[in-house]
N, C-alpha and C positions, 0 to 999 in steps of 0.2 A: 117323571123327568121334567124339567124345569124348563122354562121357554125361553129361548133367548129374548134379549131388550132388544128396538129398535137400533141404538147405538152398537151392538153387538156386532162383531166382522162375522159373525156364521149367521148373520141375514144376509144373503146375496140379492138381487135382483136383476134384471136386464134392464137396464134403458133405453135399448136401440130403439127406438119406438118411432122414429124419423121427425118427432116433435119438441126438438129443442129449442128453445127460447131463441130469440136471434137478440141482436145487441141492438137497439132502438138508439144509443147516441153513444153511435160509436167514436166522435167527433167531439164529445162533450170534454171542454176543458183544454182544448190541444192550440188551441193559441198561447192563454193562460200559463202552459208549462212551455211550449219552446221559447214565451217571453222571459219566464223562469231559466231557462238555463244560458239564454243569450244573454242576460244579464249576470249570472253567479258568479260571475268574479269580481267584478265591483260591488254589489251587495256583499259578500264575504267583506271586501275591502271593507265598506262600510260600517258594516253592523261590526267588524273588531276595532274600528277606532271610535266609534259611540262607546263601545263599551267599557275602553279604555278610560271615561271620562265621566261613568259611572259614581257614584256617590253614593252613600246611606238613604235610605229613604225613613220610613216613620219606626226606626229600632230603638229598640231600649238601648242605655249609653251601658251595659253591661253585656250586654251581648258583642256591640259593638268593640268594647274590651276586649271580649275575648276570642272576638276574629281576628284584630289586631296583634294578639299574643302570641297568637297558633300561626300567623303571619311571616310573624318576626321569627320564632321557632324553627317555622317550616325552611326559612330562605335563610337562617343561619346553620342548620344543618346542611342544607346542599351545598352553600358554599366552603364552609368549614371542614364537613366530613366527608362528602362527595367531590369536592373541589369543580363543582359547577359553577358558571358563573351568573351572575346573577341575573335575575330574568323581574321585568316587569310585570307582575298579574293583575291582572281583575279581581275585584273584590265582590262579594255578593253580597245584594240589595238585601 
């Protein structure tokens, strides 16, 4: 018969063993993130009108082509065949 692998669920064991780790920094970070979400609605704000102003950075002028292509494509289908109206995107760097 074959032995189960450590990974295996038909190894069971007990851990009650009353020596569990305790959390050493429980604390660690908790300015950090309530600064994080006190602010996330203006960062949101932010970081979509940076992005909005977005430019090519060092791409080849054929790729860039044909971002541009699939662009044009993409936002002439939705507005033509979906009758959505047209939406400003961000382009990728």
């Amino acid at each position: 018969m074959a032995t189960a692998g450590i990974n295996s669920s038909d190894v069971e064991y007990d851990d009650d063993d009353g020596d569990a780790p305790t959390k050493s920094f429980r604390s660690a970070g908790k300015a950090s993130l309530a600064r994080m979400l006190d602010t996330a609605f203006e960062d949101r704000f932010a970081s979509k009108k940076a992005s909005k102003k977005l430019g090519y950075t060092n791409v080849n002028r054929k790729i860039q082509y044909s971002t541009d292509l699939w662009t044009t494509r993409v936002q002439y289908f939705r507005e033509h065949v979906l009758g959505a109206e047209y939406v400003v995107t961000c382009y990728p760097t």
